[in-house]
C-alpha positions in Angstrom: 0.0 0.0 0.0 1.3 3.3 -0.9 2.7 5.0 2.6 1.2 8.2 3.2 3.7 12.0 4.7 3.7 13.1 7.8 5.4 16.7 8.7 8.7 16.3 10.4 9.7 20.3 10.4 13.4 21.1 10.1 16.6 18.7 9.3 20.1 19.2 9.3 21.1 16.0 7.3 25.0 14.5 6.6 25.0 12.5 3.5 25.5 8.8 3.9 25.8 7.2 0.8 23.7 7.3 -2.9 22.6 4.3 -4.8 21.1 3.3 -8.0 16.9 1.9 -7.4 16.2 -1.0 -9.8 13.2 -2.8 -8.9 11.8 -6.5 -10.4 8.0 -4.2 -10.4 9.5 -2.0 -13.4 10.6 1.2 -12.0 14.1 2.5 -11.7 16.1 5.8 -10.6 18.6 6.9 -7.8 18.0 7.3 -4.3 20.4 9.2 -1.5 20.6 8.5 2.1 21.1 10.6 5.0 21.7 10.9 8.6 20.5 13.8 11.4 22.5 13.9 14.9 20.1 11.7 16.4 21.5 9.0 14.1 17.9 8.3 12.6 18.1 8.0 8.1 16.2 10.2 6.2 16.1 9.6 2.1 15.7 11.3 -0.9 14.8 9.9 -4.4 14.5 10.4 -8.1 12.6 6.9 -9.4 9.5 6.7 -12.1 8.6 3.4 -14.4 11.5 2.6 -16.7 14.8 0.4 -16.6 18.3 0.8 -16.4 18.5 3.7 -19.1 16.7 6.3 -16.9 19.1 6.1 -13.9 21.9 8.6 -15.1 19.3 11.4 -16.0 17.4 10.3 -12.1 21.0 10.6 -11.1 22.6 13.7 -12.8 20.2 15.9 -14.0 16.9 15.9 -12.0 16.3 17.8 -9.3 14.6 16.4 -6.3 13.2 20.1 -4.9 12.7 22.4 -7.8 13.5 25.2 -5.7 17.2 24.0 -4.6 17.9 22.5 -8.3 19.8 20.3 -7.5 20.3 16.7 -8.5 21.0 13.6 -6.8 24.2 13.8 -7.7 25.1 16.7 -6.1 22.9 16.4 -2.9 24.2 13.2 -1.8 27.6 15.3 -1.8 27.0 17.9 0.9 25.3 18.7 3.9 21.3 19.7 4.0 19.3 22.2 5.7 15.8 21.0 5.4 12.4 23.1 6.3 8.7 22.2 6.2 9.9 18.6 5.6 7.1 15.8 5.2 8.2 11.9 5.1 7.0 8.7 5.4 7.3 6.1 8.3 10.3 4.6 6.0 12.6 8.0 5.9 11.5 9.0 2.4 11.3 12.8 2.4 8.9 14.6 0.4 9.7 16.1 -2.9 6.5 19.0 -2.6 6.6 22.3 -3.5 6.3 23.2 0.3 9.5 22.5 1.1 12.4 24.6 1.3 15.8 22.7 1.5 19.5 24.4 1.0 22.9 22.7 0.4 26.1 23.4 3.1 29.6 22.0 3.2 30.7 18.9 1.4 30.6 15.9 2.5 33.7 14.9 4.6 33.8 11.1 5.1 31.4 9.3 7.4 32.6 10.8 10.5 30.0 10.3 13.4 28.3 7.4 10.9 25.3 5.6 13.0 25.3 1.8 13.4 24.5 -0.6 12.0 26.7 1.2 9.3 30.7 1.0 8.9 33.6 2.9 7.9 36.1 0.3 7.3 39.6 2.2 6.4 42.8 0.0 5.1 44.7 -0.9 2.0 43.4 -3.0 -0.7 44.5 -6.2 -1.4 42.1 -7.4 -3.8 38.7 -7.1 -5.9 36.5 -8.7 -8.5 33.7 -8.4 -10.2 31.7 -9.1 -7.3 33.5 -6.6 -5.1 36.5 -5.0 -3.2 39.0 -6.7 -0.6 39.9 -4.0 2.3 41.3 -4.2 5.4 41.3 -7.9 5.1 37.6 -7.8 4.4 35.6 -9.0 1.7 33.0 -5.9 0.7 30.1 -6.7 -1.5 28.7 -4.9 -4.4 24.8 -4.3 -3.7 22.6 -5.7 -6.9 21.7 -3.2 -8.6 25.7 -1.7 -8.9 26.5 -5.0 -10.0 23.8 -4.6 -12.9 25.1 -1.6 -13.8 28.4 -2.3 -14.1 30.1 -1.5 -10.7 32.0 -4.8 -10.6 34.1 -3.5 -13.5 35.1 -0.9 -11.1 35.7 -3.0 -8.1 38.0 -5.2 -10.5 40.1 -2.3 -11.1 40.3 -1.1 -7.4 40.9 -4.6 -6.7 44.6 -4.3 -8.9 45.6 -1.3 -6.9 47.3 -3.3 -4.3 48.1 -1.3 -0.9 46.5 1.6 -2.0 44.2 3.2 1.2 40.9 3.5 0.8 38.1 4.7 3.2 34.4 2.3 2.8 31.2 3.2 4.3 29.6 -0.5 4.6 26.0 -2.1 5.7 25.7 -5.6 6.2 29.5 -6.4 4.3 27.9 -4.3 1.9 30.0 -1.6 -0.2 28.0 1.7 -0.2 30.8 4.4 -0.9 34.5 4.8 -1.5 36.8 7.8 -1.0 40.6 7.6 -1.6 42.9 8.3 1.0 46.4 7.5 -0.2 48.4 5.4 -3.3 47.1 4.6 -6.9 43.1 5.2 -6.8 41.9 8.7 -7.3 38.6 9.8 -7.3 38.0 13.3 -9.3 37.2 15.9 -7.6 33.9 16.9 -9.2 32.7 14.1 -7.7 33.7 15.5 -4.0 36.4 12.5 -3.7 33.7 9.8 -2.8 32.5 6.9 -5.5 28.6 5.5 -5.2 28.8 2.2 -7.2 27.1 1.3 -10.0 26.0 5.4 -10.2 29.6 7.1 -10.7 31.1 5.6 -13.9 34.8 4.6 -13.2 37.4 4.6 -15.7 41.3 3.5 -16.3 42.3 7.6 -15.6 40.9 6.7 -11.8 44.1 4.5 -10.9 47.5 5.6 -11.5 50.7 3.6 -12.0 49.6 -0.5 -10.8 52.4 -2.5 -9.0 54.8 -4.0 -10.6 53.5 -7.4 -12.5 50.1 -6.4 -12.0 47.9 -6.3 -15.3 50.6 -7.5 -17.2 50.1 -10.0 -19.7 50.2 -13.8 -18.2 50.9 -16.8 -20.5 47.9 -19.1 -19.5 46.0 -16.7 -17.7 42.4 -17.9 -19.4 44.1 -17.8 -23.2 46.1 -20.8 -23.2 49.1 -20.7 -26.3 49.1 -17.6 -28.6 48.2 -19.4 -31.8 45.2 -17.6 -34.5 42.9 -19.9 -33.1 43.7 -18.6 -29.6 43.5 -15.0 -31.0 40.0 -15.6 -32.4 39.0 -16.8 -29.1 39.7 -13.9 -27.5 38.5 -11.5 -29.5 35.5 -13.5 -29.8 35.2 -13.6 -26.1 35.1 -9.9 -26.0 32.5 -9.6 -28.5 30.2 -11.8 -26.5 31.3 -9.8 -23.5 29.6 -6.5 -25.0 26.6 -8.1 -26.1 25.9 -9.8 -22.3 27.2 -6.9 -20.0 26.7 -3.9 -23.0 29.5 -1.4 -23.5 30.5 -0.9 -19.9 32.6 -4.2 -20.0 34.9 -2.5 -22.1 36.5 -0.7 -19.1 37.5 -3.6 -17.5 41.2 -3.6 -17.2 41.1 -7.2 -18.6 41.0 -5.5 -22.0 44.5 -4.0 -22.0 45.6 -6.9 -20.7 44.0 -8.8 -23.6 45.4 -6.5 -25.9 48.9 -6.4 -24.8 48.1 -10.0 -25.1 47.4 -10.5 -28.4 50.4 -7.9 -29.5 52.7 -10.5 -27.8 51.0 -13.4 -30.3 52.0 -11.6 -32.9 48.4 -10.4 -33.6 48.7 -6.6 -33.7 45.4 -6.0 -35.8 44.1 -8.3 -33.4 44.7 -5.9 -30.7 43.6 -2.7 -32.9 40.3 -4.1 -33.3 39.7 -4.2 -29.0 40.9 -1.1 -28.9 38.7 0.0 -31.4 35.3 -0.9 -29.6 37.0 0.5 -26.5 37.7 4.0 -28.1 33.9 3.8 -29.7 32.7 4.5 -26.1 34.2 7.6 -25.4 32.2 9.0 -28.9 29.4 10.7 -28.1 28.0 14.3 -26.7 26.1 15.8 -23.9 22.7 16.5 -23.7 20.8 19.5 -22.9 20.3 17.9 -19.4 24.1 17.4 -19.1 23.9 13.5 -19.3 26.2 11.9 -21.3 24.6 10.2 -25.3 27.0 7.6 -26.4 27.6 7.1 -30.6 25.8 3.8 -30.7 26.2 3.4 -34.3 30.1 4.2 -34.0 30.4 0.8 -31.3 28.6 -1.1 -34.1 30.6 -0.4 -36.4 33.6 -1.2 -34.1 32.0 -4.4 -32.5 31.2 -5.7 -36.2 34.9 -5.2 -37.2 35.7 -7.4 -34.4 33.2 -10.0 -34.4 34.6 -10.5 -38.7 38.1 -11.2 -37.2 
């Protein structure tokens, strides 16, 4: 049954973490959490019928109070004063036209966080697609990141060994990453803090790996280098995009694959995966600021490949 708003007057709200919504019943969007001094959660959301193509514009160009207009995006990133505030049993704040919210300092890394969440602070020693290693613990990625390519993300992380990174974490659940020292960088127009599966991570986020580390490994899932072995690969890849969609092609697997192939002797081999990764940085912006990729220019690129 839909939950009905009650008035809850003023908030002064620290951002906990953002996350992407994508729900089995068909609607989809972003949603931020946050916490008052009390330590009680309060929530904000952008989320409407549709799938995962609507979450970047819920995330990065909608605003939540038409008067503040400001995004998710840039909410879940600093501090909120929060008048003639209505919400439901749950936390979920109203988006009327009654109330009048205002943004304050950036957000400045969990300090005070309420239980039952974490801050777990330590190096990395590992990640996957399914998450990050840090401080010795295994942190999950929540469903919907996964879906939406987070684990790509969490793979790279996962390479910068004994770099420090700072986690907010619910239930061995990764909510939010900041860098603190070594390899990972987050930009700063994020605010220096990641939200999986909503803040798209690329190679330029990790500087120079360890020595060895993404470096190419004879038998490493590619067995000899002969044409056959070549094909595989490149096949691989193309089967890749079509299952995951273009995100995979961030995974730092794909260098490695290329470098790969170069060392087979297969150089146009290795043009060709660099090809479809270089198709999905063509695109523009839209009025709304949200990034259109150049679908046919990936086609043309993923066909090239798929012919080798």
């Amino acid at each position: 049954a839909r939950q009905g708003y009650r008035e809850v007057g003023g908030l002064s709200l620290t951002p906990l973490y953002a996350e992407p919504v994508l729900a089995a019943s068909g609607f989809a969007g972003a949603q931020a959490v946050f916490t008052d001094s009390s330590g009680a959660t309060w929530s904000v959301a952008r989320v409407r019928p549709g799938d995962a193509s609507s979450i970047p514009a819920a995330y990065a160009a909608e605003p939540v109070w038409q008067e503040l207009s400001a995004p998710i995006r840039q909410l879940s990133r600093h501090r909120l004063l929060v008048a003639r505030a209505s919400a439901r049993d749950d936390g979920r704040l109203s988006a009327g036209a009654a109330v009048r919210a205002s943004m304050g300092a950036a957000h400045t890394g969990w300090e005070g966080a309420p239980g039952p969440f974490e801050v777990v602070d330590g190096t990395v020693s590992g990640g996957d697609r399914r998450g990050l290693v840090v401080a010795g613990r295994s942190l999950a990625l929540r469903g919907a990141a996964r879906a939406l390519g987070a684990g790509l993300a969490t793979e790279l992380f996962g390479l910068a060994v004994g770099a420090r990174v700072r986690c907010l974490v619910l239930g061995g659940e990764l909510l939010g990453m900041t860098a603190r020292e070594g390899a990972i960088h987050v930009p700063d127009d994020l605010g220096g803090v990641w939200w999986p599966g909503l803040d798209r991570v690329t190679r330029s986020w990790v500087g120079a790996l360890p020595e060895g580390v993404g470096a190419p490994r004879p038998g490493d899932g590619v067995g000899a280098s002969g044409p056959s072995q070549v094909r595989e690969v490149v096949g691989r890849w193309c089967q890749r995009v079509l299952d995951a969609g273009p995100s995979v092609l961030a995974s730092p697997a794909l260098e490695r694959d290329r470098a790969w192939a170069v060392a087979a002797g297969a150089p146009f081999a290795a043009r060709l995966l660099g090809g479809m990764e270089a198709a999905t940085h063509q695109g523009s912006r839209r009025f709304d600021g949200t990034w259109e990729a150049d679908a046919p220019a990936l086609l043309v690129a993923w066909l090239a490949a798929s012919q080798y």
